[in-house]
C-alpha positions as CSV (number, residue, x, y, z in Angstrom):
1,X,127.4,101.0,122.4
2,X,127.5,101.7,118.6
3,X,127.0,98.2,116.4
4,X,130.5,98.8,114.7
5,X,132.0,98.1,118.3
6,X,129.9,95.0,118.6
7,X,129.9,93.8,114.6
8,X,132.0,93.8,111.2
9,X,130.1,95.6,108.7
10,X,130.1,94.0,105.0
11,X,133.5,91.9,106.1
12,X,135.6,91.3,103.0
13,X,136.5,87.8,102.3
14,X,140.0,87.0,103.0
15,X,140.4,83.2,102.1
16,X,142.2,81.8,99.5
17,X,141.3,80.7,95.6
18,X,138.7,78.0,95.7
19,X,137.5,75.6,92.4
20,X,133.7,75.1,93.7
21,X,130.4,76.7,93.5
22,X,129.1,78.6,96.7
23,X,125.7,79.9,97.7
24,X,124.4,82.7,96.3
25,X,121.7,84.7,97.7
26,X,119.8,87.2,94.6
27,X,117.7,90.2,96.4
28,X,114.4,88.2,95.9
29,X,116.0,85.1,97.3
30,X,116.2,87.3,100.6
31,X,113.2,86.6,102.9
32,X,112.0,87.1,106.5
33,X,114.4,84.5,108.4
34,X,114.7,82.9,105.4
35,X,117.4,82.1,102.7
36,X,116.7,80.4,99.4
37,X,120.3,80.1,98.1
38,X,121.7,79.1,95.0
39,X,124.7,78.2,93.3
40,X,127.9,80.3,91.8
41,X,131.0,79.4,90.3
42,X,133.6,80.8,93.4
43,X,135.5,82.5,90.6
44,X,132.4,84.2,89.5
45,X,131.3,85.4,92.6
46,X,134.5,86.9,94.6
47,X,135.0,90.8,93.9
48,X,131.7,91.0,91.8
49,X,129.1,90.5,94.7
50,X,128.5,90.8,98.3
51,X,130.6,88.3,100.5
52,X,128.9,86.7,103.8
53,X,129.4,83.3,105.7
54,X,127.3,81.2,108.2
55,X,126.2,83.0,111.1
56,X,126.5,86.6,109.3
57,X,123.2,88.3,109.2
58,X,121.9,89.8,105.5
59,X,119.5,92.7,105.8
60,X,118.4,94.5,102.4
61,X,119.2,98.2,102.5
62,X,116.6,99.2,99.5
63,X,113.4,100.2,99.7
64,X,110.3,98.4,100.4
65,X,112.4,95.3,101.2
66,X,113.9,97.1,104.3
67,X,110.7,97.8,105.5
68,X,109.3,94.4,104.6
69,X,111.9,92.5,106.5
70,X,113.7,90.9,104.5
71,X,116.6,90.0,106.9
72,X,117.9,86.4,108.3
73,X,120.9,84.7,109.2
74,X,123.0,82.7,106.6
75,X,123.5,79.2,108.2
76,X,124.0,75.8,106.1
77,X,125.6,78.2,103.2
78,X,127.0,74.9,101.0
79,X,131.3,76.1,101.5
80,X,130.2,77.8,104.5
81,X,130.2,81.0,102.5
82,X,127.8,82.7,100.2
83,X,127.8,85.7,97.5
84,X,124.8,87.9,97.3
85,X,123.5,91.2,95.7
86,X,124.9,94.9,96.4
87,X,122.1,95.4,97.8
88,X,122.6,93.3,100.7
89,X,124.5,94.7,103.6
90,X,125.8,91.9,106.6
91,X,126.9,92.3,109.9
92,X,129.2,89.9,111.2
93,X,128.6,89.8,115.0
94,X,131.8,89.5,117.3
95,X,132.3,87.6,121.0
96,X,129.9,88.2,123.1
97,X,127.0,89.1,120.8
98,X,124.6,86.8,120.1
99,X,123.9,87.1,116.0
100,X,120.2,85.9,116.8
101,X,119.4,88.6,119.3
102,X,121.0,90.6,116.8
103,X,118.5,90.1,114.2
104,X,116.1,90.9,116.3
105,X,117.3,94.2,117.1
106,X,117.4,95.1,113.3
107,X,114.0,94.6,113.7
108,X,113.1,97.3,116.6
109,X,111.6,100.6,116.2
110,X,115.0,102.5,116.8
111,X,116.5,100.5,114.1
112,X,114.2,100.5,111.6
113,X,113.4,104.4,111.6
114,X,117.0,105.3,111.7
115,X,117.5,103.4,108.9
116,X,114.5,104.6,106.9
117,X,115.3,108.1,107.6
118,X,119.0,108.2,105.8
119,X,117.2,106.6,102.9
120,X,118.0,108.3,99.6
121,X,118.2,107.8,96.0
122,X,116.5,108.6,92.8
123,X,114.1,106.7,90.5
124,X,111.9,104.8,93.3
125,X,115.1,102.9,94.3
126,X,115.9,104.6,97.7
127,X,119.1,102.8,100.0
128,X,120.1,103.0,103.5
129,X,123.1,105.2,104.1
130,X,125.9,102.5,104.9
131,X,126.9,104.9,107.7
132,X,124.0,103.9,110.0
133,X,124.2,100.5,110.7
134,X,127.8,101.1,111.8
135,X,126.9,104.1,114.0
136,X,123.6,102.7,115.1
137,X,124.2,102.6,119.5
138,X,122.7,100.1,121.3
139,X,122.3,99.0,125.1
140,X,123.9,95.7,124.5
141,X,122.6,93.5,127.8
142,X,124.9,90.4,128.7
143,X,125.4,87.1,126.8
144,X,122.6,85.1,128.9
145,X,119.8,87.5,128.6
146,X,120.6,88.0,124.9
147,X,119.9,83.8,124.9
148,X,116.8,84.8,127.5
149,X,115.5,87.2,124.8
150,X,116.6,84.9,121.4
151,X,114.7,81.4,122.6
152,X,111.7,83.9,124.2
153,X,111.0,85.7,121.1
154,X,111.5,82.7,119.1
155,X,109.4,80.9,120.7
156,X,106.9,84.0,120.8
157,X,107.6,84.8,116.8
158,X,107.3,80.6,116.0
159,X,103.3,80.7,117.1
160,X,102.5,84.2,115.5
161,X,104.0,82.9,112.1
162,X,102.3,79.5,112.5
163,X,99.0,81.5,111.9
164,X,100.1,83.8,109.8
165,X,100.9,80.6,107.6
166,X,97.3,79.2,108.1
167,X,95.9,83.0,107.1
168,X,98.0,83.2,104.0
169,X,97.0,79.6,102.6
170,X,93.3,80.5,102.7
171,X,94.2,84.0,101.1
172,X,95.9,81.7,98.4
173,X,92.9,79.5,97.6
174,X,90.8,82.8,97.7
175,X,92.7,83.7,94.9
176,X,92.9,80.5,93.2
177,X,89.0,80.7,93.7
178,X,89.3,84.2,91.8
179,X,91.5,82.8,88.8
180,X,89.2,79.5,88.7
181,X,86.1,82.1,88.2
182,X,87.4,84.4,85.6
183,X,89.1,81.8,83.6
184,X,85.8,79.6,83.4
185,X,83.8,83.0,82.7
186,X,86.6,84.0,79.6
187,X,86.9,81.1,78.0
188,X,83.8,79.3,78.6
189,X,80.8,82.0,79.1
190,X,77.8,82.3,81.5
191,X,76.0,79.5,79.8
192,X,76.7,76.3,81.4
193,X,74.6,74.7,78.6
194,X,76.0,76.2,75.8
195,X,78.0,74.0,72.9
196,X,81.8,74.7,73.0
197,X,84.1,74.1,69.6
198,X,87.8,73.8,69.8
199,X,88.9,76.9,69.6
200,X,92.2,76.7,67.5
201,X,94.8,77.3,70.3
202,X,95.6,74.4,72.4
203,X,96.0,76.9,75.2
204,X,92.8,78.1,75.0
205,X,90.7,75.2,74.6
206,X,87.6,74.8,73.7
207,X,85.1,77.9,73.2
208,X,81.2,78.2,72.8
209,X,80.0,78.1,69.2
210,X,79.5,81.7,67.9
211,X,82.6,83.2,69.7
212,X,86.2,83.9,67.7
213,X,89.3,83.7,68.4
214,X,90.9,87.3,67.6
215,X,94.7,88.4,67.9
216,X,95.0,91.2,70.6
217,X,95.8,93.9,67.6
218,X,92.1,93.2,65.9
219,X,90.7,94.8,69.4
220,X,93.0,97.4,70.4
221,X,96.4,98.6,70.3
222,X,99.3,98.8,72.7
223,X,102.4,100.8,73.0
224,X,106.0,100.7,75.8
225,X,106.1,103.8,78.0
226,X,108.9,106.4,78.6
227,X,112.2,106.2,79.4
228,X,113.7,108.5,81.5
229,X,117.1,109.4,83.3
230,X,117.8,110.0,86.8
231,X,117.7,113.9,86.2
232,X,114.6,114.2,85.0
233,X,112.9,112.7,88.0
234,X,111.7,115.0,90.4
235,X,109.7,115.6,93.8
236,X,105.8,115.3,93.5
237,X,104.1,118.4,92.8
238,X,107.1,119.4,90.6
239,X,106.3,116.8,87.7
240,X,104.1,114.1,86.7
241,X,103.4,110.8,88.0
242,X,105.2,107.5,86.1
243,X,103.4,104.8,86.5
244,X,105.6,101.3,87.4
245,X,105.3,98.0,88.1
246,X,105.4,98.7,91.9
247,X,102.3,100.7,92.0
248,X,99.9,97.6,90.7
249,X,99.8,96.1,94.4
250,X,96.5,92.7,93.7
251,X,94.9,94.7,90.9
252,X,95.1,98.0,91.7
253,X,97.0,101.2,91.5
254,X,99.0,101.9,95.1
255,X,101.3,105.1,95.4
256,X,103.0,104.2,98.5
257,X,106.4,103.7,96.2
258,X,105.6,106.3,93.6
259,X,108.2,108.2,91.0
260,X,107.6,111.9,89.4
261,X,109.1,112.7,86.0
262,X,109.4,115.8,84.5
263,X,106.0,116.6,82.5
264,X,108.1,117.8,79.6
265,X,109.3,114.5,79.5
266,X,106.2,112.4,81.0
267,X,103.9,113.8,78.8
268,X,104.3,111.3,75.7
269,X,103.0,108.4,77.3
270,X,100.2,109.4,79.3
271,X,97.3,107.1,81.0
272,X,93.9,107.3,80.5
273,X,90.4,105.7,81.6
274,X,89.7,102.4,80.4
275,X,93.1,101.6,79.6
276,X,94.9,98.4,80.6
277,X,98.1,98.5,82.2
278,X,100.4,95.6,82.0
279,X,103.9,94.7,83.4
280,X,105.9,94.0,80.4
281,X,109.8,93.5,82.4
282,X,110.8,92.2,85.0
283,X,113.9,90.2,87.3
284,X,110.5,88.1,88.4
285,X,108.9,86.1,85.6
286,X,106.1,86.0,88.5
287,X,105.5,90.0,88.0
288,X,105.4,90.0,84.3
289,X,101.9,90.1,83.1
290,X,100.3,91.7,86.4
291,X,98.0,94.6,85.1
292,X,95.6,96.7,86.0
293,X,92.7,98.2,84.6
294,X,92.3,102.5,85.0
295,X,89.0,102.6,86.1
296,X,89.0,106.6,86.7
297,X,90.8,109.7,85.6
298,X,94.5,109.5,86.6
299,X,97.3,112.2,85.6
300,X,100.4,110.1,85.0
301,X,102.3,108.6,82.9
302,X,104.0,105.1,82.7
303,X,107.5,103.6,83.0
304,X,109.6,101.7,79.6
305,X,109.1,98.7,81.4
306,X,105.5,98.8,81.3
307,X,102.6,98.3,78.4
308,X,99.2,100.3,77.5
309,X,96.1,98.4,76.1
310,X,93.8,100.5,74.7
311,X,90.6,98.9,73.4
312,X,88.6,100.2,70.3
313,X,85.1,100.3,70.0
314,X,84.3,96.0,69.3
315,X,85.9,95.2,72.7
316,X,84.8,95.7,76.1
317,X,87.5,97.2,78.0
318,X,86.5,95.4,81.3
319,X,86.5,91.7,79.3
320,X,89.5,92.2,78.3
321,X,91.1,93.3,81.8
322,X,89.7,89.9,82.4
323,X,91.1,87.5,79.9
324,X,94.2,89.5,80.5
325,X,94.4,88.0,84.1
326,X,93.0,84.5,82.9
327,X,95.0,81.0,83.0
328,X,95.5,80.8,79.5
329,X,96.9,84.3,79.8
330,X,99.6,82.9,82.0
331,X,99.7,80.3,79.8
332,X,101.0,82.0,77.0
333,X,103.5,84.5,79.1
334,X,105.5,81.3,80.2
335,X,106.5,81.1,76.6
336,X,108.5,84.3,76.9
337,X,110.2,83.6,80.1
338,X,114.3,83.4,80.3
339,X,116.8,82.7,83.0
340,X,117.5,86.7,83.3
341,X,115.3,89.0,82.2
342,X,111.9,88.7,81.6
343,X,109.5,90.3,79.1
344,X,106.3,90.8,76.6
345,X,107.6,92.2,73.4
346,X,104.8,94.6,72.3
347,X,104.5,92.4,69.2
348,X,104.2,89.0,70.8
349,X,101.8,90.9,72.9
350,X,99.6,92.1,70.2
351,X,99.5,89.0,68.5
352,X,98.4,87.1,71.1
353,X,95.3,85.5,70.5
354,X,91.6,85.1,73.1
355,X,89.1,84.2,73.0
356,X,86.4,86.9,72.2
357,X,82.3,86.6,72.2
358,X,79.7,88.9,70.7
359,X,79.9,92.5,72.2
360,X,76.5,92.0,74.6
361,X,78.2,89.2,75.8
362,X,81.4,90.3,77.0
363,X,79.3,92.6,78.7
364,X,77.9,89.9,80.4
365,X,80.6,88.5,81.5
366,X,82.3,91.4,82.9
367,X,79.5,92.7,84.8
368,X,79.2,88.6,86.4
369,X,82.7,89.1,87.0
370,X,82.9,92.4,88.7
371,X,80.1,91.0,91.1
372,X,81.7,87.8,91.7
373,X,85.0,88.6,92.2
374,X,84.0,91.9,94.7
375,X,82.6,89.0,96.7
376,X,85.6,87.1,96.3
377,X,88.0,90.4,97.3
378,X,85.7,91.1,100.1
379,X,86.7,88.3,101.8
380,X,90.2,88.1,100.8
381,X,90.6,91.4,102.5
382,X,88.9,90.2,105.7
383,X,92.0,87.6,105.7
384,X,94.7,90.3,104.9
385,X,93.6,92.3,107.5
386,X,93.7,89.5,110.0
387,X,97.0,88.4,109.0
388,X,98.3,92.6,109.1
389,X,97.4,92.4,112.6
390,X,99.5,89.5,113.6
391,X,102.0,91.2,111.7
392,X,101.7,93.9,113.8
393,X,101.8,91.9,116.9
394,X,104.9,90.3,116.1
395,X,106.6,93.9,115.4
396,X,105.4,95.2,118.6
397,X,106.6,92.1,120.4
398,X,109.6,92.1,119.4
399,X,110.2,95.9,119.4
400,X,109.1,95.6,123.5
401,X,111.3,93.3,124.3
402,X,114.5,94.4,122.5
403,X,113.9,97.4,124.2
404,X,113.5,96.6,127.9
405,X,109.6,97.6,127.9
406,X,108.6,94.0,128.5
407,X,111.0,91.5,130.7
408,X,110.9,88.0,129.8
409,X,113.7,86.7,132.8
């Protein structure tokens, strides 16, 4: 039985005018079983924006957030109807389908490949074809096995997640421990003893005695990356490698979501070792700031949304990286957030002001710092991996049992 016989795909809302706000659900407000809804004028919303009411279920049809589950059912929707982004799709499930058993069979094996298989799209933004979910055929198995199957895995699902939540707090104080360390290191030294000043900038603090405080342009300089248009973006091996905010992934460079320019056009604003390379604009005020330092030769490039530090010779590329992922760093990003977009200008950027000890010294601290934080990621990955396997578990479980391989009546 194909869904479309069984669902409405993306229904179309066919009530009246209202004078109230309704929920609205962003693409980051989109989680794993999980809505955190706002509020939009109604008038605002209809025409503009994806419709959906209680009991419909959202899934994203982008890439990674397919593939990262972001999928649940909209219940408690303040109107009993919602708005969301276009990049939402919803199926609406008819009589006799359970819309909880239904989420769970967006989450099997058959589902989830179809559906990253008719991905396409340019740019690093890849969607599902709409076609799929509608022609996607299914063994439907009666009403009370479907409840069998729902209050099983849910019950199932509930235990996995409970430790999974355990796992994920202790990565989170891992990395609280992390920020704790290289702030102290940054801003205060290796010298527990030495005599601190006030340092000038109230978000600084106070400093030891013989360091500055130095605007980012005394050290270094800094430049946007390239803009580029769907045509000029190619298949790897036929251009170069742009560089975005989805390939820093916890400090480091991942390809798994990457984007190849032609080199013509790529070839401006190019990458190299030692340089820093920050987020500069995002939807997330979360993701602006995350950088990463190149620590080996790399052939790419790096997208408009992005910035390049590049030290001179008076700072120490590594201290830098550092201060860069500091509190006080954060600090001063808040002051450039809004309610839509979010960005460093390149000048508030290189004005920015840290703190910066003698030369030997910020060698110092960087090599403390690689040490102590390599312990600190050591363990940190110990707990991803833990919590990847659970992940894992729950996929499989509920990929058996949607599919008949494992009976729970």
């Amino acid at each position: 039985m194909r869904l479309k016989d069984v669902t409405e795909f993306c229904p179309a809302y066919s009530g009246g005018a209202r004078n109230d706000t309704v929920a609205f659900v962003p693409m980051e407000a989109l989680r794993y079983d999980s809505i955190a809804q706002q509020e939009i004028p109604f008038d605002e919303a209809r025409g503009k924006y994806t419709f959906f009411a209680d009991g419909d279920l959202l899934f994203a049809k982008v890439t990674p957030c397919f593939e990262n589950g972001n999928i649940a059912v909209a219940k408690d929707l303040k109107g009993g109807i919602g708005f969301g982004s276009s990049e939402i799709f919803v199926l609406r499930a008819k009589p006799g389908l359970n819309n909880r058993y239904l989420f769970y069979v967006v989450q099997s094996s058959p589902f989830m490949d179809g559906g990253c298989a008719t991905m396409c799209g340019v740019g690093g933004l890849k969607r599902m074809s709409p076609l799929f979910p509608r022609t996607f055929e299914w063994e439907i198995p009666n009403e009370k096995s479907q409840r069998q199957i729902v209050d099983y895995l849910d019950g199932r699902t509930a235990a996995i997640d409970a430790r999974v939540a355990v796992l994920e707090k202790k990565l989170a104080a891992y990395k609280r421990l992390k920020a704790s360390v290289i702030n102290r290191a940054v801003t205060r030294g290796l010298d527990p003893k030495a005599k601190l000043k006030y340092s000038g900038v109230d978000w600084i603090g106070k400093v030891p005695v013989g360091w500055e405080v130095r605007r980012v342009k005394d050290v270094g300089s800094a430049w946007n990356g390239l803009t580029y248009s769907p045509e000029e973006v190619c298949e790897e091996g036929e251009g170069l490698l742009v560089l975005r905010s989805a390939n820093i992934q916890d400090g480091r460079l991942d390809y798994a979501d990457s984007v190849f320019v032609d080199c013509d056009v790529a070839k401006s604003a190019c990458v190299k070792r030692g340089d820093v390379l920050i987020c500069s604009r995002n939807g997330s005020a979360a993701l602006v700031g995350k950088n990463v330092l190149i620590e080996s030769d790399v052939v790419a490039a790096f997208g408009a949304f992005m910035l390049v530090f590049r030290g001179n010779r008076e700072i120490e590329t590594r201290y830098a990286h550092y201060a860069f992922n500091a509190q006080m760093f954060e600090s001063y990003m808040g002051g450039f957030a809004t309610s839509t977009i979010h960005q460093l200008l390149r000048s508030d950027f290189l004005n920015m002001e840290m703190p910066y000890p003698p030369f030997a010294e910020q060698r110092a601290i960087a090599d403390y710092l690689d040490a102590e934080c390599a312990k600190i990621d050591k363990m940190a990955e110990l707990v991803t991996r833990e919590i990847e396997l659970y992940k894992k578990l729950k996929r499989s479980l509920i990929n058996e049992v949607v599919t008949g391989k494992r009976k729970v009546a």
